[in-house]
C-alpha positions as CSV (number, residue, x, y, z in Angstrom):
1,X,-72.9,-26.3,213.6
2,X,-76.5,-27.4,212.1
3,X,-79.1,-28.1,215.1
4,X,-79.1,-31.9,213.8
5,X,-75.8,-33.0,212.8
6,X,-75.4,-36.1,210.9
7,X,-72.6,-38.9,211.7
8,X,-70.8,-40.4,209.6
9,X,-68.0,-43.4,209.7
10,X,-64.8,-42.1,208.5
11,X,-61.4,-43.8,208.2
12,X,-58.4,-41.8,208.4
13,X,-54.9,-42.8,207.1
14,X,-52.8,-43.1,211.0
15,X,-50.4,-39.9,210.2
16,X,-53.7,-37.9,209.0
17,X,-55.6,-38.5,212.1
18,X,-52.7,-37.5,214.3
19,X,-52.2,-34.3,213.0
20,X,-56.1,-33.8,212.9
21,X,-55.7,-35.0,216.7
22,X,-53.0,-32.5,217.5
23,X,-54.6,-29.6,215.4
24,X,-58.6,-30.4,217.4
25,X,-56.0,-30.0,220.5
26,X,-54.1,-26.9,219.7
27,X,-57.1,-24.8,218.5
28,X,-59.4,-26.2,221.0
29,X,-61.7,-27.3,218.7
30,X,-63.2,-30.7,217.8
31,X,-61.6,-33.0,214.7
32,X,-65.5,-32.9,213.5
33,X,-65.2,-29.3,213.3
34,X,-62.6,-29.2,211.4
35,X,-63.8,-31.7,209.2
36,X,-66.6,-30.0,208.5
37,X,-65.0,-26.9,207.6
38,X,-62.3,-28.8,205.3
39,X,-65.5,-30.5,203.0
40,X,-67.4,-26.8,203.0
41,X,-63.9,-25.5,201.7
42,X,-63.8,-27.7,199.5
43,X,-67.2,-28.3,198.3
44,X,-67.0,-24.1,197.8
45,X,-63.8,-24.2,195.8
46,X,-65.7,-26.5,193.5
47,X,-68.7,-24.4,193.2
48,X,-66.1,-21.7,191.8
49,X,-64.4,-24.2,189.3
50,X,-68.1,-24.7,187.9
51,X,-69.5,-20.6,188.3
52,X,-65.9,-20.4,186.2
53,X,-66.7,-22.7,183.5
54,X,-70.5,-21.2,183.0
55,X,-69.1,-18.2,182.4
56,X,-66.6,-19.5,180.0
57,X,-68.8,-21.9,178.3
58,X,-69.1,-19.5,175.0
59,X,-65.6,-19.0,174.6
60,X,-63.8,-20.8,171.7
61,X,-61.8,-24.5,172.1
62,X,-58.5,-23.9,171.3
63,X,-56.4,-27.4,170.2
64,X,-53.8,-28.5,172.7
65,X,-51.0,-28.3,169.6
66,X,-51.6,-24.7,168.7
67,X,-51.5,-23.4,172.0
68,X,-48.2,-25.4,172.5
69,X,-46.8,-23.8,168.9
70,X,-48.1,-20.3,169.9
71,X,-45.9,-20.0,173.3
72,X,-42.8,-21.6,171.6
73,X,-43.5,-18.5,168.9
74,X,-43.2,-16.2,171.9
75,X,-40.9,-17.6,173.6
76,X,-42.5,-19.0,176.6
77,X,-41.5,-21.8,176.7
């Protein structure tokens, strides 16, 4: 964890906070801690979505409709 950790206030729906409770207690490790990896998961799974759609940025826009009509044609769906 970073030298100079920041706190924050966060509210937790009752059921959530139990199971981050019981999860901090089974894997020894601290609900903040798992916290923090859950947002850098995240927050890195959204990087991805955006590296994805740079490198489709050129491709071309299909409409909704003809994508539809094209997998009834095959079949699909």
């Amino acid at each position: 964890m970073d030298s100079n950790p920041k706190r924050a206030t966060v509210y937790f729906d009752p059921a959530l906070h139990r199971a981050l409770r019981v999860k901090a207690a089974e894997t020894e490790r601290s609900i903040s801690d798992l916290v923090n990896e859950a947002v850098q998961l995240s927050l890195a799974e959204d990087a991805e979505d955006l590296a994805a759609f740079e490198d489709r940025v050129n491709e071309p826009s299909l409409p909704y409709e003809n994508v539809v009509k094209d997998l009834k044609r095959r079949g699909k769906i």
